[in-house]
C-alpha positions as CSV (number, residue, x, y, z in Angstrom):
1,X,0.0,0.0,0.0
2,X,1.5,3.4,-0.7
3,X,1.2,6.4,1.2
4,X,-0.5,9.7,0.8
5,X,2.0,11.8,2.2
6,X,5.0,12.4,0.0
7,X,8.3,13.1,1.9
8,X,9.4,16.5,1.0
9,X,13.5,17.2,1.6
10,X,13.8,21.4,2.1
11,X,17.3,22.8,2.2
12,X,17.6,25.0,4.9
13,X,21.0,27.4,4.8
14,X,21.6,31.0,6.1
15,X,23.6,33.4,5.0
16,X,27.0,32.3,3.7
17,X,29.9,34.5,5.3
18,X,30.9,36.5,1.7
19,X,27.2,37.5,2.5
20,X,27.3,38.9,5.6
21,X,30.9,40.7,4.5
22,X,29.0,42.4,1.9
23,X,26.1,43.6,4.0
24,X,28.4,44.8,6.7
25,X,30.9,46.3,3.7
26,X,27.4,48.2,2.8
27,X,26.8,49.5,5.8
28,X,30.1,50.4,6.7
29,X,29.8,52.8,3.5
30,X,26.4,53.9,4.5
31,X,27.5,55.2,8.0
32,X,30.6,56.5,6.9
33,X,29.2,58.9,4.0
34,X,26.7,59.6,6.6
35,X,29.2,60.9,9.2
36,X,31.2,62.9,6.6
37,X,27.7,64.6,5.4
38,X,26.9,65.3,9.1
39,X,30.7,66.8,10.1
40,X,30.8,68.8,6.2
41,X,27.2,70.5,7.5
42,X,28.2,71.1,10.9
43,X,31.3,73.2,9.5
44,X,29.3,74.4,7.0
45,X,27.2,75.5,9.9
46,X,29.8,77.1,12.2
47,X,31.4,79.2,9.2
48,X,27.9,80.7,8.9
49,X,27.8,81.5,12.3
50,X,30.7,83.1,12.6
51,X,30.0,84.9,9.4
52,X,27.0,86.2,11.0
53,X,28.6,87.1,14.3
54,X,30.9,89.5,12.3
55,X,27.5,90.6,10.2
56,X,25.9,91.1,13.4
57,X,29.2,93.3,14.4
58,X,28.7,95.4,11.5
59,X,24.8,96.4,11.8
60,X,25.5,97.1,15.5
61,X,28.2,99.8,14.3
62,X,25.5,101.3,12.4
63,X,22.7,101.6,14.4
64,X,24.9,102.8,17.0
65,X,26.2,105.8,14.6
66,X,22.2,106.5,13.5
67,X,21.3,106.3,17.0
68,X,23.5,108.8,18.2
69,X,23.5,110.9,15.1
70,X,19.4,111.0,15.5
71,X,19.7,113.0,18.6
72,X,22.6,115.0,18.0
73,X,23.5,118.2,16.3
74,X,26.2,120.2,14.8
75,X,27.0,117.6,12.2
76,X,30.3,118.3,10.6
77,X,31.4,115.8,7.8
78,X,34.7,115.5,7.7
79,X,36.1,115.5,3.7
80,X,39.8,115.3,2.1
81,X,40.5,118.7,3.8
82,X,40.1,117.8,7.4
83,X,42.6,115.9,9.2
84,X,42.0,113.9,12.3
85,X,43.4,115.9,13.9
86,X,43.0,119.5,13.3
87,X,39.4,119.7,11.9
88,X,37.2,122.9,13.3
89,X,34.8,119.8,14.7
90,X,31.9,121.6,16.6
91,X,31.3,124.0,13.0
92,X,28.5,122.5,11.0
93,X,29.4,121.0,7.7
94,X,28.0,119.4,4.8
95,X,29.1,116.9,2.2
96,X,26.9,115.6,-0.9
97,X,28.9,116.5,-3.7
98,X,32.2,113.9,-2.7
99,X,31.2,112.3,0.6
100,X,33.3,112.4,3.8
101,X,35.9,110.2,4.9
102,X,34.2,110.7,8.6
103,X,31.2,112.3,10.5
104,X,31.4,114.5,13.9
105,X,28.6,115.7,15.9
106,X,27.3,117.6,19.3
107,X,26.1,114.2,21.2
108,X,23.0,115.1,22.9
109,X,23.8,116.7,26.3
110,X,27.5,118.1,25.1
111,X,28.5,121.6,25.1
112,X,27.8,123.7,22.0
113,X,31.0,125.0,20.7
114,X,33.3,122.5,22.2
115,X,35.6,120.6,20.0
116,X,36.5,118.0,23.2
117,X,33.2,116.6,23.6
118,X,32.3,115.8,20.3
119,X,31.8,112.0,18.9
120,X,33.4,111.2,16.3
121,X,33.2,108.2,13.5
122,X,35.5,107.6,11.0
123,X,37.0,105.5,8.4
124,X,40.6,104.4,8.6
125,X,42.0,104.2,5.2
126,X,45.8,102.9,6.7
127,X,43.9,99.6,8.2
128,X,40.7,99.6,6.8
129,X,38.6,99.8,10.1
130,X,36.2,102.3,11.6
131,X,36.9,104.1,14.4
132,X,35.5,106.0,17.4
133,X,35.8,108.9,20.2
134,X,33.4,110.6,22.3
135,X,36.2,113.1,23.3
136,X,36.4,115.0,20.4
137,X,39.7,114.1,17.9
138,X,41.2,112.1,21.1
139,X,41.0,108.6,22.5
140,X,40.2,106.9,19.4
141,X,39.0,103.1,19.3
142,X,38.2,100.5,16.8
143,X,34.4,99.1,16.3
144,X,35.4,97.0,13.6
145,X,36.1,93.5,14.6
146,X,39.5,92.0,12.7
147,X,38.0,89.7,10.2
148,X,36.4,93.3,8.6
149,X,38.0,95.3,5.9
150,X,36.2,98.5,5.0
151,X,36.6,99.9,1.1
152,X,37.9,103.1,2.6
153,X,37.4,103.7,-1.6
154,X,33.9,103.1,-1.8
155,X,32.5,103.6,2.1
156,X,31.8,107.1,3.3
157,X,29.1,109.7,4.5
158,X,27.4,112.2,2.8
159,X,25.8,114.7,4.9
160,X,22.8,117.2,3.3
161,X,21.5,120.1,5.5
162,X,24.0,120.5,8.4
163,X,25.1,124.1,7.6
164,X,22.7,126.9,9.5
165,X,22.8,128.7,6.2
166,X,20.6,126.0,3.7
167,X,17.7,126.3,5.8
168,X,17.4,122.7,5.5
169,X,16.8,119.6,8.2
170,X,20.3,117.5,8.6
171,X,20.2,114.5,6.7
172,X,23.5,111.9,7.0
173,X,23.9,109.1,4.7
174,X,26.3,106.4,6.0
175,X,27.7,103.9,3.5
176,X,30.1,100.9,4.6
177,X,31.7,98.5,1.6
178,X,34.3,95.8,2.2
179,X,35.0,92.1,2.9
180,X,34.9,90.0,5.5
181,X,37.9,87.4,5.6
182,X,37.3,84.1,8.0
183,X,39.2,81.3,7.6
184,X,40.9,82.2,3.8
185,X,36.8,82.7,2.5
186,X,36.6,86.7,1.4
187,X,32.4,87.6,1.6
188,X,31.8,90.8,0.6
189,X,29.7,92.8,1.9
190,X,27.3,96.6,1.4
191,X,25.7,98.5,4.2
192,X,23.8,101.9,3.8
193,X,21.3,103.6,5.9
194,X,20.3,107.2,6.5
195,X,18.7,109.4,9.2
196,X,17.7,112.3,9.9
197,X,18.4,114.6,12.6
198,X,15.6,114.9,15.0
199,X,16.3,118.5,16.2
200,X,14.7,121.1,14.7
201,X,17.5,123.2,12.4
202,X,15.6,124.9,9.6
């Protein structure tokens, strides 16, 4: 008598070892492109950072100089005639048609008239920085961080207005060109802003 039930022979075998070389080969490759993706965008990352740090540097120089400027008066721009110092600070002056190399001004609260309290901005054309006083053309410091290098060329202020004869309300244009070098990357970079002196002066 023969039986119903067939005998069935199954093979059963795992994964050979050139296999499991090749799956962990695979993901060896995965991981590792992985990591180098990760570490490329995490210096991408910091470089960005730091970029904007130093962009952050630059628009806090120019809010402070509106700022001030705003409430201050007796703006005198200071052009290729002035010198740093010598320049008859505390006398009003305009610049529109060639624009100034720097900007000084009565802060508010100062004495009318007196060269030694005056702030003064300006643009260093021997290393490319921009500098300050608040004691007239003394005690000047540098806002610029090191990684900036101001286009003493193409930066400058233009002032409209200042003068008590125009009959006109100060206006001051600031404009800042230049690079910013970090880590042997050159970003370029252009500011401008304007404001207008909240005094009346007409």
């Amino acid at each position: 008598m023969q039986s119903k039930y067939k005998k069935i022979n199954k093979k059963n075998s795992g994964y050979t070892i050139v296999e499991t070389m090749i799956a962990v080969s695979l993901f060896l490759v995965v991981i590792t492109t992985g990591i180098n993706a990760l570490l490329n965008a995490n210096v991408v990352h910091q470089k960005s950072q730091d970029i904007r740090e130093v962009m952050d540097n630059l628009n806090f120089i120019m809010e402070d100089m509106s700022r001030h400027l705003r409430t201050g008066s007796n703006v005198h721009c200071l052009t290729g005639a002035d010198t740093p110092l010598s320049a008859p600070i505390s006398i009003p002056q305009n610049c529109f048609n060639n624009k100034g190399w720097g900007i000084a001004f009565e802060h508010v609260g100062g004495i009318s008239g007196n060269d030694n309290d005056q702030w003064v901005y300006y643009i260093d054309d021997i290393d490319n920085t921009i500098r300050k006083s608040t004691q007239g053309l003394t005690n000047f410091y540098q806002l610029t961080t090191d990684e900036v290098e101001i286009d003493s060329a193409a930066s400058g202020f233009y002032v409209f207005g200042a003068e008590t004869s125009d009959k006109q309300q100060p206006l001051v244009i600031i404009r800042l060109v230049g690079n910013i070098f970090y880590q042997g990357i050159s970003t370029p970079f252009s500011l401008q802003t304007s404001m207008s002196q909240r005094l009346l002066d007409i």
